[in-house]
C-alpha positions in Angstrom: 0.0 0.0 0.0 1.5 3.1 -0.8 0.9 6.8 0.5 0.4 9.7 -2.5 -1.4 13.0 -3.2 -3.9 13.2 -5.4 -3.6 13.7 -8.8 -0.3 12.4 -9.9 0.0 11.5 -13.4 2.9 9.7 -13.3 2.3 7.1 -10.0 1.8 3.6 -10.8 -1.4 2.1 -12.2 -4.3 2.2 -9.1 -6.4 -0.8 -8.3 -7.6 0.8 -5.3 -7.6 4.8 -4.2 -9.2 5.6 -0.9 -8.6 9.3 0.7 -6.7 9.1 3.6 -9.3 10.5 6.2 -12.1 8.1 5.0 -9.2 5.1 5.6 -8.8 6.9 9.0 -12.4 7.1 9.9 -12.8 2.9 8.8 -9.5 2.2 10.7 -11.3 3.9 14.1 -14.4 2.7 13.4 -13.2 -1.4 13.4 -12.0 -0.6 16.9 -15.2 1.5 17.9 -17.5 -1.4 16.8 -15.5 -4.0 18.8 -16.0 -2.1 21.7 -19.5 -1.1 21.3 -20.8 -4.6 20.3 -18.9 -6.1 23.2 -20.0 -3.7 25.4 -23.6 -4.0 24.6 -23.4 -8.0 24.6 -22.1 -8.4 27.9 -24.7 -5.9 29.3 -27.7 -7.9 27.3 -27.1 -11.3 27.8 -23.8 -11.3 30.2 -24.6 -9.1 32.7 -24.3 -10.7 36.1 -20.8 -12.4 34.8 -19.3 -9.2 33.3 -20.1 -6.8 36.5 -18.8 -9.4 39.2 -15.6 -8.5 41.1 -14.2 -10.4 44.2 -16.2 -7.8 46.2 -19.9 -9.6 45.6 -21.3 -5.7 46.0 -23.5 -4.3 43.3 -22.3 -2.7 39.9 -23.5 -1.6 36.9 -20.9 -1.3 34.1 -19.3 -4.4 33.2 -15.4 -3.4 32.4 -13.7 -3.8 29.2 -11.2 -6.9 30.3 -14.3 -8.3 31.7 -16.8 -7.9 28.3 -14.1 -9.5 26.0 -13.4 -12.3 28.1 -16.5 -13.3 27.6 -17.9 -15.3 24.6 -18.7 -14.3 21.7 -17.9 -10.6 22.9 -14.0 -12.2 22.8 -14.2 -13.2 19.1 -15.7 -10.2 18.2 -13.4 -7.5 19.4 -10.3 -9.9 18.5 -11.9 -9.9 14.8 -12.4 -5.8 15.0 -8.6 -5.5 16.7 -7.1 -7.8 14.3 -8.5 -6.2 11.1 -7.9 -2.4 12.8 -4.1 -3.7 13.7 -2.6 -3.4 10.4 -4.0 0.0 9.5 -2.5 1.7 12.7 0.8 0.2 11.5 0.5 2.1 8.4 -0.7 5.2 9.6 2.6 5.1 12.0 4.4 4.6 8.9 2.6 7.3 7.1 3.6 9.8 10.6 7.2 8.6 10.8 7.7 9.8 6.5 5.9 13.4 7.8 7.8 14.0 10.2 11.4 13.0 9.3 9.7 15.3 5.6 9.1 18.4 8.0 11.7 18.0 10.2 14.7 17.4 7.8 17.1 19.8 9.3 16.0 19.4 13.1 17.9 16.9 14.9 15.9 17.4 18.1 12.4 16.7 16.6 13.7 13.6 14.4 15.2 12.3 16.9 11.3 12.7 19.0 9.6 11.1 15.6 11.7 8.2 16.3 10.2 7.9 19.6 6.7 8.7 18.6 7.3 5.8 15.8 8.8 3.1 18.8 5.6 4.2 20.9 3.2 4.5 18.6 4.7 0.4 17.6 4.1 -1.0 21.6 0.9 0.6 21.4 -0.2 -1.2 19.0 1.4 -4.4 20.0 0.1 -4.0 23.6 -3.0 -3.8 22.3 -3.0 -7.2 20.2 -1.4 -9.0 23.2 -4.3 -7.4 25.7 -6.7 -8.5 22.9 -5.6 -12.4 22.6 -4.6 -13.2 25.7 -8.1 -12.4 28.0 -8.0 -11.8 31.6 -9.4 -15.3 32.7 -6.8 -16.9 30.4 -3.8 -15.9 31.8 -4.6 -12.8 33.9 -0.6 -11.5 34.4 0.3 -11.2 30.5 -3.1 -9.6 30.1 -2.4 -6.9 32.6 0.8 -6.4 31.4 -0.1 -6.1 28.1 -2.8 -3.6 29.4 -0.1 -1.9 31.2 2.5 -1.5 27.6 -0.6 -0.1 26.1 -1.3 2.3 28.5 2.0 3.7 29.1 3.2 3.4 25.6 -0.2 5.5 24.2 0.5 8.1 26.9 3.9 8.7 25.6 3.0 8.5 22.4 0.4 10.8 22.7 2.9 13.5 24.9 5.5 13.2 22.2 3.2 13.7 19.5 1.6 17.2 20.9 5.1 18.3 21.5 5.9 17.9 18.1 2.8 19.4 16.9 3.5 22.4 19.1 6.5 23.2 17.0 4.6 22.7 13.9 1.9 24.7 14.8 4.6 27.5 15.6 5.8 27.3 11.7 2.5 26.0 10.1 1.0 26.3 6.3 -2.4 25.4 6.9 -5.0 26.3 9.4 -5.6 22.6 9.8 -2.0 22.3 11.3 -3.6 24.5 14.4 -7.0 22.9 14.6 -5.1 19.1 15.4 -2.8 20.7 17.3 -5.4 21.9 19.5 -7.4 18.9 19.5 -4.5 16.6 20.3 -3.7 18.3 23.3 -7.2 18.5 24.3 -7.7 14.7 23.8 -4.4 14.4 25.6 -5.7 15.9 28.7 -8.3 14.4 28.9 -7.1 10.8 28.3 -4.6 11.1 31.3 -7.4 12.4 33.4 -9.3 9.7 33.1 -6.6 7.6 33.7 -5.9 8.8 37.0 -9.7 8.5 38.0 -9.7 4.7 37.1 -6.3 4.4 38.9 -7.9 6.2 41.9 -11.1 4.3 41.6 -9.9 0.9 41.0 -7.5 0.8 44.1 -10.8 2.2 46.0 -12.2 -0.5 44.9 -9.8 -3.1 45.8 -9.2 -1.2 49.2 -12.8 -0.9 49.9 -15.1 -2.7 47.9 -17.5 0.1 48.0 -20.7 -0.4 45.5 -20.5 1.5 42.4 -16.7 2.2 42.6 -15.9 -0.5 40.0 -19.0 0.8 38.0 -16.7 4.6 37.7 -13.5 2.7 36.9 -15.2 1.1 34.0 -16.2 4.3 32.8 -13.4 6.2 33.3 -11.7 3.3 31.5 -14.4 3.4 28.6 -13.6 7.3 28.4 -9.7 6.8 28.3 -10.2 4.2 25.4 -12.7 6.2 23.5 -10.1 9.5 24.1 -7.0 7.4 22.5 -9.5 6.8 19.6 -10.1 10.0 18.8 -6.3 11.0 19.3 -5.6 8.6 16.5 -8.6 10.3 14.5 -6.9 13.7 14.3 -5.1 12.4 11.6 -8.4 13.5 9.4 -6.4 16.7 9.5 -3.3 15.6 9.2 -3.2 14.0 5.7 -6.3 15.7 4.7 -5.0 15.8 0.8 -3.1 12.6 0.8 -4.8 9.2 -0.6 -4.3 5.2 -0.2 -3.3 3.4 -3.1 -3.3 -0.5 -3.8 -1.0 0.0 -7.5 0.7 -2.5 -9.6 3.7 -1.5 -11.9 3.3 -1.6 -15.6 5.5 -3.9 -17.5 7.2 -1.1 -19.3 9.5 1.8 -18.1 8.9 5.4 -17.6 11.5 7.4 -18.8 
């Protein structure tokens, strides 16, 4: 798959030509569906199974670990997470050949693409590990694969607004500004929320106060659904650029 701008009469022969944001939008959407579907499942026919917790007290929100566990909520978000997976690693290819573009002459900021690229990589390989090893299967390479994802998203995330900030400081299009702003604003936010399901699920734990599980699983629903829309600022970001599935014509251009 190859990475172009529109419009350019002497690329290789297209099979396929998809404009970047509407591969984008499909890329967030497979995760979005997993998660909605499983969610929805586990609270329609799986309740009582996805809401327990060592506690035995009352909740109401069944958390994610929990839903795709379960069956078939596990097949469906490992069929959404597989077919999402190799579209992120794209889209950190597509980032990587921006920034080492815009940054040409900044040793400082390529030297941060490189470690947006190695995040951006554990995120995404936290996140198949999370996804195919469940939480009743073998709980501690779950959690640590939930933990790579987490940390490796923040940084990725941090890293990425930091370069945008120097962007934005030198940018061509308004568009530059507007996912600036947005990426730090989603940043925020998503560390937020991670703090309040840090700070809920050790009340929990410590506790075992009804409810308290019930507002770690939605600060942990909001942290997921911030890291998606992170990812979905890229609308802006390659706004004119297009996919392309191309074969090579048997003769030579010249």
């Amino acid at each position: 798959m190859l990475l172009g701008p529109y419009g350019s009469p002497h690329k290789d022969q297209p099979l396929v030509r998809l404009p970047f944001p509407h591969f984008v939008v499909g890329t967030v959407l497979l995760a979005l569906t997993g998660l909605l579907a499983s969610l929805a499942i586990s609270l329609l026919y799986h309740f009582e199974d996805s809401t327990y917790t060592h506690c035995h007290v009352p909740n109401y929100l069944p958390s994610i670990s929990a839903s795709i566990s379960l069956v078939p909520e596990r097949y469906i978000w490992r069929c959404c997470i597989g077919l999402h997976s190799a579209p992120r690693y794209l889209m950190t290819a597509a980032y990587f050949s921006f920034y080492r573009g815009r940054f040409a002459r900044r040793r400082p900021e390529l030297l941060l693409s490189g470690l947006v690229l190695l995040c951006s990589l554990a995120e995404n390989i936290g996140l198949l590990l999370l996804t195919n090893v469940a939480s009743t299967e073998t709980y501690t390479i779950h959690k640590n694969s939930f933990m790579m994802f987490i940390a490796s998203s923040q940084l990725h995330m941090f890293f990425t607004c930091r370069l945008w900030q120097v962007i934005k400081k030198n940018c061509v299009y308004p568009e530059e500004v507007t996912s600036y702003r947005w990426k730090l604003r989603l940043f925020l936010f998503n560390i937020s929320c991670c703090f309040g399901a840090a700070y809920f699920f050790r009340r929990h734990n410590k506790y075992c106060e009804q409810g308290v599980y019930t507002l770690f699983a939605l600060c942990e629903y909001l942290v997921v659904l911030s890291n998606m829309a992170f990812h979905m600022t890229a609308f802006w970001d390659f706004g004119s650029k297009e996919v392309m599935v191309a074969t090579r014509p048997e003769g030579k251009h010249y």
